[in-house]
C-alpha positions as CSV (number, residue, x, y, z in Angstrom):
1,X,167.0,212.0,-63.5
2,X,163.5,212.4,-64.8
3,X,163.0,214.5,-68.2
4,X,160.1,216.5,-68.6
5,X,159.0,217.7,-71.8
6,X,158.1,221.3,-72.0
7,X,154.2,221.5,-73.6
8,X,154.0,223.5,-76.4
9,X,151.3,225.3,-75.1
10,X,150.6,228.1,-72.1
11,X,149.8,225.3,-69.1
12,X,148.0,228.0,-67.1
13,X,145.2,227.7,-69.6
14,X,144.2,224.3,-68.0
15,X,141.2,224.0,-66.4
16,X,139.1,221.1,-65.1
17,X,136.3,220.2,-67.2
18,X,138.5,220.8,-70.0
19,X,139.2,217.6,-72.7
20,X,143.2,216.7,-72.7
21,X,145.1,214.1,-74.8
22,X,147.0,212.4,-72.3
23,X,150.3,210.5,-73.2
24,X,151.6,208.3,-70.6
25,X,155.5,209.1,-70.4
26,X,156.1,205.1,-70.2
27,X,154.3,204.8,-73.5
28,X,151.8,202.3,-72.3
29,X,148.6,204.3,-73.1
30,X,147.0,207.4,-74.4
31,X,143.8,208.6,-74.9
32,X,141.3,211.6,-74.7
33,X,140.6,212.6,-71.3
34,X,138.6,215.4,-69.0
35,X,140.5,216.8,-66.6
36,X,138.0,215.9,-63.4
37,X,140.7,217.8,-60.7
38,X,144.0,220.3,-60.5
39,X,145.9,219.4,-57.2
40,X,146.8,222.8,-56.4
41,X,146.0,225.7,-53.8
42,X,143.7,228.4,-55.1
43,X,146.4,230.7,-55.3
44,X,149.0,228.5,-56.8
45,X,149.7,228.7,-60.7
46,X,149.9,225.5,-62.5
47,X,153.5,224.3,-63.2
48,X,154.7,221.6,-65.6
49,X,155.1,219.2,-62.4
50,X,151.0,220.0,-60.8
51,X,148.9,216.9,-60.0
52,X,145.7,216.2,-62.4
53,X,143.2,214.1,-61.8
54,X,142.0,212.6,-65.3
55,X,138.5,211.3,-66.0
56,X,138.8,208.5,-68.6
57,X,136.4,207.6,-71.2
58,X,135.1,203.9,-69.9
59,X,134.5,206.1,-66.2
60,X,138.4,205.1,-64.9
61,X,140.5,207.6,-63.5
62,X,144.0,208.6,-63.7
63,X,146.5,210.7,-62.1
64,X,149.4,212.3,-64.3
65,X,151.4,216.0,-64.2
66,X,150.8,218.6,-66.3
67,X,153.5,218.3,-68.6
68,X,151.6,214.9,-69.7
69,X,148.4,216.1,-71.1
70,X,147.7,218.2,-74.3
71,X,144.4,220.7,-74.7
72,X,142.6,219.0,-77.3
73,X,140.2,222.1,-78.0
74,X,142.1,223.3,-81.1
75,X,142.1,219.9,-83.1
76,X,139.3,220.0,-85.3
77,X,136.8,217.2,-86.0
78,X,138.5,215.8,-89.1
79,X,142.1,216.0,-87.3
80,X,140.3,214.2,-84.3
81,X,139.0,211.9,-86.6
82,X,142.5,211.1,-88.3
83,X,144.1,210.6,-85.2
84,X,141.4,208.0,-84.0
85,X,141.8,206.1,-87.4
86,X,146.1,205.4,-86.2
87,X,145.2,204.9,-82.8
88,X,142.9,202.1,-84.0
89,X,145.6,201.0,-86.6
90,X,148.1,201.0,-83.8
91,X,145.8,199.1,-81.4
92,X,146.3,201.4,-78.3
């Protein structure tokens, strides 16, 4: 049985184009991403379990649900900055 974590956030605010942390649910990898595509019918909402296609910084792609990525549009610079610093620390 797969757990999902419920975002902490309204998931019907997504929107391609927007930037996402996304945290891989095996813990191999995260990393800031842009949401290049929703896999979902025009009039379908987004659910926790909807398809995104995720544009990586060094031009990759990715495909994850929903539930994996956070908006990154309310960190602010320094708090961006901070979490770059342990990521680097880290070495992920």
């Amino acid at each position: 049985m797969t757990h999902i974590k419920m975002p902490l956030y309204d998931i019907s605010t997504l929107q391609e184009g927007m930037k996402v942390w996304w945290s891989d649910p095996a813990g191999l990898t995260s990393n800031y991403n842009t949401i290049a595509k929703i896999y979902k019918e025009e009039d379908e909402d987004i659910e926790v379990d909807t398809m995104l296609l995720l544009s990586e910084p060094n031009g990759s792609e990715v495909e994850c649900e929903a539930y994996e990525v956070t908006p990154v549009t309310s960190l602010t610079e320094k708090e961006i900055k901070k979490i770059n610093k342990l990521i680097a620390k880290r070495g992920v």
